[in-house]
C-alpha positions as CSV (number, residue, x, y, z in Angstrom):
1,X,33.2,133.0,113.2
2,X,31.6,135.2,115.7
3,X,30.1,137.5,112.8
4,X,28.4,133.7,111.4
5,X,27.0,133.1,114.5
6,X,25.5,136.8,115.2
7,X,24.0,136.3,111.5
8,X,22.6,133.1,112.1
9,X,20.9,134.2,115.7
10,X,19.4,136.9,113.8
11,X,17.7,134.8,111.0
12,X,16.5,132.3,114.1
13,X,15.5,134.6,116.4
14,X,11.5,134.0,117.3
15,X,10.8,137.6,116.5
16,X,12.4,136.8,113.0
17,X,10.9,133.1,112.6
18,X,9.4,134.0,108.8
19,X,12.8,134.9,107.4
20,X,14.6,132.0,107.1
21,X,11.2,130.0,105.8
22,X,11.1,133.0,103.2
23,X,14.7,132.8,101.9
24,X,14.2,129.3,101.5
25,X,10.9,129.5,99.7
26,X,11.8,132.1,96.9
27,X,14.8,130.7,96.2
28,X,13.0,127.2,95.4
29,X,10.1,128.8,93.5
30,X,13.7,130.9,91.7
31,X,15.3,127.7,90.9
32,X,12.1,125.6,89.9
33,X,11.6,129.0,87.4
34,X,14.8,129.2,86.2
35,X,15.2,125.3,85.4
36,X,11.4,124.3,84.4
37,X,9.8,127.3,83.6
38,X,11.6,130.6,81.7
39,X,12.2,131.0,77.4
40,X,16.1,130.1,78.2
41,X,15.8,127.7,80.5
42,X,18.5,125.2,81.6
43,X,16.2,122.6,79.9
44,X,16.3,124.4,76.6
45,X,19.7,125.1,76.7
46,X,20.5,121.2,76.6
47,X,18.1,120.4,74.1
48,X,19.5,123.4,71.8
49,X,22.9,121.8,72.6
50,X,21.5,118.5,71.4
51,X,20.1,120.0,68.6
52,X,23.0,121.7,67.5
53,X,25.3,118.4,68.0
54,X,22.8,116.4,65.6
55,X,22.7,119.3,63.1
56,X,26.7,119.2,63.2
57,X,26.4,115.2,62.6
58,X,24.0,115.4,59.7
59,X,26.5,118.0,58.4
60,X,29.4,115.9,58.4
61,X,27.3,113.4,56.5
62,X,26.2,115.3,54.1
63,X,30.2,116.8,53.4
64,X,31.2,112.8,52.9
65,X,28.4,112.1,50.8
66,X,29.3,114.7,48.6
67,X,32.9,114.2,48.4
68,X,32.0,110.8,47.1
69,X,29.2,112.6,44.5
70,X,32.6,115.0,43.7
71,X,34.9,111.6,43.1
72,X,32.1,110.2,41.1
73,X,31.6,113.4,38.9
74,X,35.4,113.5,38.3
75,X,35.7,109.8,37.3
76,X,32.6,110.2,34.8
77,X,33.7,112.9,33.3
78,X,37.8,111.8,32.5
79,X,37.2,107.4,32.1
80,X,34.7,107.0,29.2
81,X,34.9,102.9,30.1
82,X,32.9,104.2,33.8
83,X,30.5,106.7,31.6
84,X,28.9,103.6,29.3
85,X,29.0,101.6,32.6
86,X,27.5,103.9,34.9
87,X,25.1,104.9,31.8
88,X,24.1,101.7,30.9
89,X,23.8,100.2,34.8
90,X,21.6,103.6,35.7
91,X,19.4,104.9,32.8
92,X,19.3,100.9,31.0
93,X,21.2,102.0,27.8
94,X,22.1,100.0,24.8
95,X,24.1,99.5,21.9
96,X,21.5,98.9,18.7
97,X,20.8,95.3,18.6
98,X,21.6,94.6,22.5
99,X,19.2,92.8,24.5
100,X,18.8,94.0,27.7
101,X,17.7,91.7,30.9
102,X,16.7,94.3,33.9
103,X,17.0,92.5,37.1
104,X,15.1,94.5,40.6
């Protein structure tokens, strides 16, 4: 406790007055650089997390929509009954002598 106070006198002695002022100065001017100011910034760090946690969402959306391309693929391609259905409801096919009313 002794050793605090002897360290303490010495920063707030008058013949050391600037000191204390300067330690307090550079380390805002450090902090305000090392949050506002530098390339890796604790500002860009968070908006490279968010970045990275939206880029991780729009892959899981794009992993479901293709399983559901994948299920789709495999039920065209073994059930001939969802082939003419999906044919016919997508690209407007027809048997020969079939009307065909297209509703949008």
């Amino acid at each position: 406790m002794a050793d605090r106070k002897k360290i303490w006198s010495w920063f707030t002695q008058s013949e050391h007055n600037y000191f204390l002022p300067f330690v307090i100065v550079v380390t805002l001017i450090v902090g305000v650089w090392l949050v506002f100011l530098s390339h890796d910034s604790i500002l860009n760090w968070g908006r490279s997390a968010m970045e990275v946690k939206n880029q991780e969402a729009e892959i899981q959306r794009l992993r479901s929509e293709i399983e559901k391309m994948e299920a789709q693929i495999k039920d065209l391609t073994t059930n001939l009954d969802s082939l003419e259905k999906f044919a016919r409801e997508r690209y407007h096919f027809a048997v020969p002598g079939e009307d065909v009313y297209i509703e949008e």
